[in-house]
Every structure is written in structure tokens, then in C-alpha cells.
C-alpha positions in Angstrom: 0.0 0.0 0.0 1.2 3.7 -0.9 2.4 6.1 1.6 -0.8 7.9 0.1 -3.3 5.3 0.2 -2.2 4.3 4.2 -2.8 8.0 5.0 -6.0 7.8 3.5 -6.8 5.2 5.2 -5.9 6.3 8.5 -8.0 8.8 8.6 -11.2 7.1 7.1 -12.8 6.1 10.5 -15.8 6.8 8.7 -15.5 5.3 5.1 -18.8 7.3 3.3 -17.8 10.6 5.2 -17.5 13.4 2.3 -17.6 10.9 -0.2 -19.2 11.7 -3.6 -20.5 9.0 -5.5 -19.7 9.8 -9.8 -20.9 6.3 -10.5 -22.3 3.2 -9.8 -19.7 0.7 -11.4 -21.5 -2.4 -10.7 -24.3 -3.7 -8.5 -25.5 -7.2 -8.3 -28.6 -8.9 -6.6 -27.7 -12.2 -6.5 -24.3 -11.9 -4.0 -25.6 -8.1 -2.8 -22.9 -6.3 -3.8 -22.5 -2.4 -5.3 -18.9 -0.8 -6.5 -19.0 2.8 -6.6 -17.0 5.6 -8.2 -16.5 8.6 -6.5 -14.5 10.9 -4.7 -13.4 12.1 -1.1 -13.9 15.7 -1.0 -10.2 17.0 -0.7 -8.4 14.2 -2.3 -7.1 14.4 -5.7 -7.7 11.0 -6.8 -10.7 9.2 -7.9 -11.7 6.7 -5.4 -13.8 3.3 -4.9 -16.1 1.6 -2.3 -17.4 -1.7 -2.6 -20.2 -2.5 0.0 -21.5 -6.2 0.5 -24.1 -8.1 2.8 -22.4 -9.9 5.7 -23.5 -13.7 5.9 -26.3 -14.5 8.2 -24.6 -15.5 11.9 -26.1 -19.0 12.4 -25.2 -18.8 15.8 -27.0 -15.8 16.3 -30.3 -16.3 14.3 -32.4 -17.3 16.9 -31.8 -13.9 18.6 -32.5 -12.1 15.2 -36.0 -13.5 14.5 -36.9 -12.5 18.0 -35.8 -8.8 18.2 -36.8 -7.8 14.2 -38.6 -5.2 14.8 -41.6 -5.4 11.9 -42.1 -7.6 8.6 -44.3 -6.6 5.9 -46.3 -9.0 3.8 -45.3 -8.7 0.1 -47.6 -11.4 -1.2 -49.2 -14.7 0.1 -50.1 -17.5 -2.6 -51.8 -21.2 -0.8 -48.4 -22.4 1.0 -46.3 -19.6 -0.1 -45.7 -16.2 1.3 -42.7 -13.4 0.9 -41.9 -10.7 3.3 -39.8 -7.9 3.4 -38.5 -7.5 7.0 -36.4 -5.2 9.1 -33.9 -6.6 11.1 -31.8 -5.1 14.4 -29.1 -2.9 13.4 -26.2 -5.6 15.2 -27.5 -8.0 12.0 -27.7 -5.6 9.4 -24.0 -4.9 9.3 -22.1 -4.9 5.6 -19.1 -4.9 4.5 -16.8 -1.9 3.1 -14.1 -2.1 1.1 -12.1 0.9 0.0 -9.2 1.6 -3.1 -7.6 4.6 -3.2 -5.9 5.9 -5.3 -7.9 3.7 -7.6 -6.2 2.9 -10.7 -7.7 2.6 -14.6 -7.0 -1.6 -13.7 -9.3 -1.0 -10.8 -12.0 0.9 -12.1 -12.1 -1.8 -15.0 -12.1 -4.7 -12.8 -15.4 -3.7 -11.0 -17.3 -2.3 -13.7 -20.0 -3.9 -15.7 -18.4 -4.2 -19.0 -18.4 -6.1 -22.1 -16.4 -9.5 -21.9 -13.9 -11.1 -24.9 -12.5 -14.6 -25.3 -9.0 -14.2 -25.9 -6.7 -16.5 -26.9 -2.8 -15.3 -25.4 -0.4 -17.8 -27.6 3.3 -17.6 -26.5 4.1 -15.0 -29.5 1.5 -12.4 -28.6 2.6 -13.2 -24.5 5.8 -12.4 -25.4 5.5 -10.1 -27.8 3.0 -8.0 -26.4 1.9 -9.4 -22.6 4.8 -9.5 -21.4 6.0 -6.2 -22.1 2.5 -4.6 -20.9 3.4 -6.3 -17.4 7.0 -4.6 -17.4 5.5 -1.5 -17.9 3.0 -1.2 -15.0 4.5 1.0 -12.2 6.3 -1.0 -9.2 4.4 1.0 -6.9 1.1 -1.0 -8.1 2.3 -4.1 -5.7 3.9 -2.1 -2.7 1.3 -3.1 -0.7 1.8 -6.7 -0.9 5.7 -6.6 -0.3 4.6 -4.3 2.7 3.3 -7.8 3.2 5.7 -10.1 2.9 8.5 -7.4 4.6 5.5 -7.3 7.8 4.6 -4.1 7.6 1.3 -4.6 7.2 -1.4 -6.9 8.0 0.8 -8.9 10.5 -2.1 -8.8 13.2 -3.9 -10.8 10.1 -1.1 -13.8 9.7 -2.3 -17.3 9.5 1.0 -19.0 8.7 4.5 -18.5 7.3 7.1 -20.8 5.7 10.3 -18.6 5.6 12.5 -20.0 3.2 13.4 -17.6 0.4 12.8 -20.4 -2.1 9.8 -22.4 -0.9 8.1 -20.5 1.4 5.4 -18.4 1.7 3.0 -16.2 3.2 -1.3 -17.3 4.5 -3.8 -14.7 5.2 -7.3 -14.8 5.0 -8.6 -13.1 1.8 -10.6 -9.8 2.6 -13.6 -11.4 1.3 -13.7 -13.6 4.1 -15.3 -12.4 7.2 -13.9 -14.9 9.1 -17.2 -16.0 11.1 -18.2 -19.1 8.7 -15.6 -21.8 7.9 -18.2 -22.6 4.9 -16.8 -19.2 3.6 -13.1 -19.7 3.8 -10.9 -18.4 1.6 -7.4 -17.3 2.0 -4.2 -16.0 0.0 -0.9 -17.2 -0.2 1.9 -15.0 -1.0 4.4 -16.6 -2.5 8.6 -15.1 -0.8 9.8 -15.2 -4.3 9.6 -11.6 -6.4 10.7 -13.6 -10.0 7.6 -15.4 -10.4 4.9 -12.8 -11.5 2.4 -15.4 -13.2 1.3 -18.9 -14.3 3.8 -18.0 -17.1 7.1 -18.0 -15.0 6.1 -21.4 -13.8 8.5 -24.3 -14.7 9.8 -27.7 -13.1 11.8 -25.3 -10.8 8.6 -24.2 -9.1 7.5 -27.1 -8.2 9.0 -27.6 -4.7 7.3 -24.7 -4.3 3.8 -25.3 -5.3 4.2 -28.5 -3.9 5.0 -27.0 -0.2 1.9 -24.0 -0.6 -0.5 -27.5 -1.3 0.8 -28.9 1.4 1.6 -26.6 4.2 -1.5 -24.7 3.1 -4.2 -27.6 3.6 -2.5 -28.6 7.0 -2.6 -25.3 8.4 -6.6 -24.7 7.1 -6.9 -29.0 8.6 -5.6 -27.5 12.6 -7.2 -24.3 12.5 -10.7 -25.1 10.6 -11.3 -28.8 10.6 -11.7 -28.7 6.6 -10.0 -31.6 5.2 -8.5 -30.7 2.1 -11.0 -33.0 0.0 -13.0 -29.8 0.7 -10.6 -26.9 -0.6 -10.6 -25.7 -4.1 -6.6 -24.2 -4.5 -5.9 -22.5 -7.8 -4.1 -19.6 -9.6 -5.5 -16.8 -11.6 -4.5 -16.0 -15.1 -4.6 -12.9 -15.6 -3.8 -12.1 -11.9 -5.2 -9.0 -10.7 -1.5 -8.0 -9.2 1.6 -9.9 -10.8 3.1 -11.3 -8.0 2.6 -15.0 -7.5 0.1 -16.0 -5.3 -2.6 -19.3 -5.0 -6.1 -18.9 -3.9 -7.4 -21.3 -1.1 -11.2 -22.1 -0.6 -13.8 -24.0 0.7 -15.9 -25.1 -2.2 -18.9 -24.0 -0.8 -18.0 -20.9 -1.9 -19.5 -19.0 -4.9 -16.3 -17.3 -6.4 -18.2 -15.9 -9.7 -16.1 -15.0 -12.8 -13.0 -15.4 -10.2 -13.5 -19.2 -10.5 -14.3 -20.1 -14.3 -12.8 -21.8 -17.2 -9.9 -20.2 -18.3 -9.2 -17.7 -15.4 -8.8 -20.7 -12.3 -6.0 -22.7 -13.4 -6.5 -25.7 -10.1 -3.5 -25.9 -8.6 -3.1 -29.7 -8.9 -3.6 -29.6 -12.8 -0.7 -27.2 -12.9 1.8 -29.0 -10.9 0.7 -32.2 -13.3 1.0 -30.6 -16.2 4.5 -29.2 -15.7 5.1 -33.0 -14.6 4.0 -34.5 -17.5 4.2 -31.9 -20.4 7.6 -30.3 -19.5 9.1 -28.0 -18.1 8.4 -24.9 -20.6 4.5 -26.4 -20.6 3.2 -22.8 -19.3 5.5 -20.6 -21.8 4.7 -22.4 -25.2 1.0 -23.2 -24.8 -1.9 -21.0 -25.8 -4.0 -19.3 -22.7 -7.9 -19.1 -23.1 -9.4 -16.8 -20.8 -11.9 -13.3 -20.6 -10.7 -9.8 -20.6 -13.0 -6.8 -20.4 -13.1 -4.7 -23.1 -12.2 -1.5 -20.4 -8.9 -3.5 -19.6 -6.0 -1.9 -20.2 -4.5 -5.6 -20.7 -6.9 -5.6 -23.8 -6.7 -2.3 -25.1 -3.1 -2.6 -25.4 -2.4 -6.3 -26.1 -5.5 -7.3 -27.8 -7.8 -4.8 -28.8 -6.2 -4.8 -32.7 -5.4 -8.4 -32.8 -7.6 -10.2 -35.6 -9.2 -12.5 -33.4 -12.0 -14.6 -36.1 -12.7 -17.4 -32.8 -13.3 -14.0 -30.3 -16.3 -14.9 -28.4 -18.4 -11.7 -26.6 -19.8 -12.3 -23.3 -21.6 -10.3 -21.2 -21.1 -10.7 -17.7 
């Protein structure tokens, strides 16, 4: 995180205070979610906050039906009936999230926008990818070296494996309230700065992945009680930040986009592959995935690419 940003932060006790919203970037009623665009009155920068519903407390639901104030009958049909009911404040909490300074990459990756299937074959990765990736500002990953140099977000540690090679770094993602085990789902930072992407990944990395698996799912086993028969690990391609890291959840989870074809590479199918295809597996083959049209990844590595199998989605 920025100098900037953590001095923003620090003095957001109140996230909404003198915040003016530009735009609604996204909303969606199925997970109860909303990104807006906006900014903080005396701040230069455009800024975003993402609000979400907090799951229900099952512990607590008992105490919930009994002190909701009133419920208002929407419609009753033979054995079916809707209602739309207020609920104590203690139960009604959500979740806010805020970026600043947000970036074009930000603004793009929570807005409602048109969707492209792309296919990334080593020429245009190296040819056109790669050199996009060199060109995005250092300062866009600061805050996860802050990280792994425990700056910040020590108080939010799980686990660490130390060794420079090998090792790593387990937090809980910031999706994750932390009061459901059903709704785990945790990062881990990989020590090593080389390795930017599924791309960088060759037989050299696999005491490495192998060691994440491992030490991951016994340290989710002690602390949780999930068995790893019950965690989905896998690595994003195109990461949102280009530092290596593996995502960790319980597959009750609904991950969205963040989970489908072509963007959640499982973990165990990449370690396999690089065992059976070779070593270079990851830098020759040809990557399916979506890109938003908005994305600066497109618009500079794909937008004028003739591209006669492109499939639009909307999503």
C-alpha cells in the first residue's frame, strides 16, 4: 500500500464521510454487492467503495427472528408467502471495502463491461503481454511486499514458511469475514519476487507449489477442521496484481467469474502438467481466458489483434 493510500486510510474512520459518488460501477442482486466511483472531498484521486451483505450468523439467528422489529407481507399464494422484514441494526451490518488511489486496472475490474474470449499464444505473450506487465509501475504491488516485509497486515497472519525459495505467506482473503468456515478463503503470498504469473512457472517451481499445497491444507486442517477434499486451490490467469500467489477455498463458496474456465487454473492440474508436459509447458501453450473490453490488458495487447474465434460475453 502507498504512503498515500495508508494516509487515506488512517484517517477514514468513517468510510462514506465526504464521499461523492460519480458512479455506480457495478451492483449485483444475486451476491448483494455495489462498487461505486467517486470521490473524497479534498483528495485528488478518484476513489472506490465496494459495500457487501455480511452472511447471516447462524449462531445468532435465533436472537435475530426475535428482536426484528416489523415484517411486511409482500404477497401470500396457498403455502407460499414473501416478506420484506427489518432486522436489528447488530444483524444488518455490511461490508466496506475501500481503493484509493484507484487505478484505470481498478476501475475496469469492478465495472459492468463487455467481456472477450482471448486466446494469449506464446508469441503475442511475449511479444505484447509481457512487455505490458513490465510496464506497470512498481508502486502497483507495494502493498503486498509491505506484506511479505510485515509491515502490514501482520495482526492478520495465519501461517508462514520462511525459506526464500519455498516458502510463503497465509492470510485470510478480505472477502472472508472470518465468522463461517463454509466461507473460507485465504491467499498465499508466495517469498519469491521472479515469479509474476502462471507464465514464470516451470519444473523449478514445483517444490514450491508443492510445499503452498501442502503446508496450506494442514494449516486450514488444525485451524478449521476442513479436510482438504473440501478446498478448491488454484491460480488466476490474468492475476489482478503480478506477483505470485494461490487462492485457497472452501468449495462451498460462490467465487463468480474469479473461478471459471480459463481464469482458475487448479493448482493440482498445474503442478501435473508441468510433470507431464515439460518443463516450458506454461510458456509455449496457448491461454484461453476473458478480458474486459475496459482493460487496459486488452486495449493494449488485444484490442487490434484479428481474433476470427473471439467470443463476446456479457457478464
Amino acid at each position: 500500500m502507498s504512503c498515500e493510500a495508508l494516509e487515506h486510510a488512517a484517517s477514514c474512520v468513517n468510510p462514506f464521510a465526504n464521499f461523492e459518488v460519480e458512479k455506480v460501477l457495478s451492483e449485483s442482486d444475486r451476491t448483494k454487492y455495489m462498487a461505486l466511483l467517486g470521490r473524497w472531498r479534498g483528495k485528488p484521486d478518484k476513489g472506490i467503495i465496494l459495500l457487501s451483505r455480511r452472511p447471516f450468523d447462524s449462531t445468532k439467528v435465533q436472537d435475530m427472528l426475535a428482536t426484528s422489529p416489523s415484517s411486511e407481507l409482500l404477497f401470500k399464494n396457498d403455502i407460499y408467502a414473501k416478506y420484506a422484514s427489518m432486522v436489528a441494526p447488530e444483524q444488518a451490518t455490511i461490508t466496506v471495502d475501500t481503493i484509493y488511489p484507484a487505478t484505470e486496472k481498478h476501475i475496469s475490474k469492478h465495472s459492468t463491461q463487455k467481456f472477450i474470449m482471448v486466446a494469449e499464444t506464446a508469441e503475442v505473450y511475449s511479444n505484447k503481454v509481457l512487455p505490458y506487465m513490465q510496464s506497470l509501475p512498481a508502486s502497483r504491488i507495494t502493498w503486498v511486499y509491505n506484506i511479505l516485509e510485515k509491515k502490514a497486515e501482520t495482526e492478520r497472519l495465519l501461517f508462514e514458511d520462511p525459506n526464500p525459495e519455498t516458502g510463503f505467506m497465509l492470510h485470510p482473503d478480505l472477502k472472508w469475514d472470518q465468522t463461517q468456515t463454509e466461507g473460507l478463503y485465504c491467499i498465499a503470498l508466495c517469498h519469491r519476487r521472479d515469479l509474476k504469473c502462471l507464465r514464470d512457472l516451470t519444473a523449478d517451481s514445483l517444490p514450491l507449489l508443492r510445499n503452498v499445497k501442502h503446508k496450506t491444507c494442514q494449516v486450514i486442517q488444525d485451524k478449521y477442521g476442513i479436510q482438504s477434499g473440501q478446498i478448491r486451490a488454484y491460480i488466476h490467469y490474468h492475476p489482478s496484481y503480478y506477483h505470485l500467489h494461490v487462492h485457497f477455498m472452501h468449495l462451498s463458496v460462490d467465487a463468480g467469474a474469479g473461478m471459471a474456465a480459463g481464469k482458475a487454473h487448479l493448482l493440482d492440474d498445474v503442478i501435473d502438467n508441468i510433470e507431464v508436459f515439460g518443463s516450458d509447458y506454461y510458456k509455449r501453450r496457448t491461454l484461453h481466458f476473458t478480458v474486459g473490453e475496459s482493460d487496459p490488458l486488452y486495449k493494449q495487447c488485444f484490442a487490434n489483434i484479428d481474433e476470427p474465434q473471439a467470443k463476446r460475453t456479457k457478464q
